[in-house]
C-alpha positions in Angstrom: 62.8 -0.3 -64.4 62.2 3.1 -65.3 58.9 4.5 -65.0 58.4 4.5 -69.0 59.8 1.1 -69.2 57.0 0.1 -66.6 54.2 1.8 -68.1 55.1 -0.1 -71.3 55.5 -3.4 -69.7 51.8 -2.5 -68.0 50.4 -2.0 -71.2 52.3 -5.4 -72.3 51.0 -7.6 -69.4 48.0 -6.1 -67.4 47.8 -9.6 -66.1 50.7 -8.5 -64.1 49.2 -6.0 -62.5 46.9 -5.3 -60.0 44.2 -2.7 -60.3 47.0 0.2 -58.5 49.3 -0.9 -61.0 51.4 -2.9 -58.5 52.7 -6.3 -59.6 51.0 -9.1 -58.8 52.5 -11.9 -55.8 52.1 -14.0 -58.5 53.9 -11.9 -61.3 56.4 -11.4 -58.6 56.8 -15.1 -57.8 57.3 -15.7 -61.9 60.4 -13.2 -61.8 61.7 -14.6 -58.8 61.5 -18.0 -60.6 63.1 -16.7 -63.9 66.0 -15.5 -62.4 66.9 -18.6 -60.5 66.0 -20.5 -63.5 68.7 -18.4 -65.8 71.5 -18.8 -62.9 73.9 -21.1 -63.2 73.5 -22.2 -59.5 69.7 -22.3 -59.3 68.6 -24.4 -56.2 66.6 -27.6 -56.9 66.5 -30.6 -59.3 64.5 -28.7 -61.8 61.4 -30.9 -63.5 59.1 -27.7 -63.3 56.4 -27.3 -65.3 56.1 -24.6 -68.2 52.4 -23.2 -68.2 51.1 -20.7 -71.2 47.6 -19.2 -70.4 46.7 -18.1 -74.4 44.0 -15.8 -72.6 47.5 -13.7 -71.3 48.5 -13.5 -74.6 45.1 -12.6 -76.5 45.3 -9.5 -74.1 48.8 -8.5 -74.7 47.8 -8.9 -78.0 45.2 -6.5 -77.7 47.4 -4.6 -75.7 50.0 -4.8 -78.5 47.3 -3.6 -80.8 45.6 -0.8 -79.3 49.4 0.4 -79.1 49.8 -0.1 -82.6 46.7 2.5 -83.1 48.6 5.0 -81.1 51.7 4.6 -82.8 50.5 5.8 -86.4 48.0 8.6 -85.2 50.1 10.0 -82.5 53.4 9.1 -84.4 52.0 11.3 -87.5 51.0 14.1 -85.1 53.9 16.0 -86.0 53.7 15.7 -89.7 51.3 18.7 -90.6 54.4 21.2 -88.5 56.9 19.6 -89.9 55.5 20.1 -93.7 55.1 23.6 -93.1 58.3 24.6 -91.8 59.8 22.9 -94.9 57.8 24.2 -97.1 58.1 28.2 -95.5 61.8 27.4 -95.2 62.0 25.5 -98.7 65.1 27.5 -99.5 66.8 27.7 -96.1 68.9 24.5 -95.3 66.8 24.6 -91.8 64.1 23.4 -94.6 65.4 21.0 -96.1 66.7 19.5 -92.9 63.1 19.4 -92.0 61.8 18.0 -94.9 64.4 14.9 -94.4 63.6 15.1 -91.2 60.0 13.9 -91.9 60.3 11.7 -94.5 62.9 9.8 -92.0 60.6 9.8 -89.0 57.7 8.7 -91.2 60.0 5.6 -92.4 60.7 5.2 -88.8 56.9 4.6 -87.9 56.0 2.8 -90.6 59.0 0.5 -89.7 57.9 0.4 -85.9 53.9 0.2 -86.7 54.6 -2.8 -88.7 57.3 -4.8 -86.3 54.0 -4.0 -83.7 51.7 -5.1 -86.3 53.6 -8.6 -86.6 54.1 -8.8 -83.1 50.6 -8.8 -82.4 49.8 -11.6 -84.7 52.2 -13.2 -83.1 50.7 -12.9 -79.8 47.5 -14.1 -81.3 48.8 -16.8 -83.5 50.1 -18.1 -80.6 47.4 -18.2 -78.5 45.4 -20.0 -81.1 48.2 -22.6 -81.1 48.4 -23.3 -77.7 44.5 -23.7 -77.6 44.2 -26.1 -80.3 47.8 -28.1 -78.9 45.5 -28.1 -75.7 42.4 -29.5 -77.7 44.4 -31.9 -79.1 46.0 -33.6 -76.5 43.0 -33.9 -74.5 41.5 -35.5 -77.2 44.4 -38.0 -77.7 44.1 -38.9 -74.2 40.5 -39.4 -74.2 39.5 -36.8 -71.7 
């Protein structure tokens, strides 16, 4: 991975990581297990079990959200430059270039900051899920 790729993916799953940033045994063990599960000469008889800890995914959530904060303020940090070049330069084609130049990026994070936004209820819609699926078969079974 490169080294933005795994900064994101720390930021995605800080359950992965210890606290030097290092990935877990266990987060290792999880990747060793995916990619013999998605061979198509995995060793074993399968009849593993699938677990989902919804705490992991209220904190990518969070994760997911605080990204979503950085998105739209440091996203927008170029607006205010960008406005004045195509206003100073109004006349020039360099300012109209820049002018659709900003209206594109600012499509472009209001596109991204929503897909983030939906993500993140996602994350938490699922965690809610998988709690009350928990609740409720516990409750079926009279524990």
């Amino acid at each position: 991975m490169t080294d933005r790729a795994t900064e994101f993916d720390r930021m995605m799953n800080p359950w992965a990581y210890d606290a030097n940033g290092n990935l877990t045994a266990k987060a290792q063990h999880q990747e060793t297990a995916r990619t013999r599960l998605n061979s198509s000469n995995a060793p074993g008889d399968g009849g593993g079990t699938v677990g989902v800890d919804p705490a992991a995914l209220d904190a990518a959530a969070g994760s997911s959200d605080e990204i979503h904060g950085r998105v739209n303020g440091d996203g927008r940090a170029a607006d205010d430059e960008t406005s004045k070049v195509s206003t100073s330069l109004a006349n020039w084609s360099t300012g109209k270039a820049a002018a659709q130049t900003a209206s594109t990026w600012d499509q472009q994070i209001a596109a991204l900051n929503s897909t983030i936004g939906e993500i993140t209820q996602a994350l938490r819609q699922s965690a809610t899920n998988y709690r009350n699926n928990d609740t409720a078969v516990k409750h079926d079974m009279g524990a």
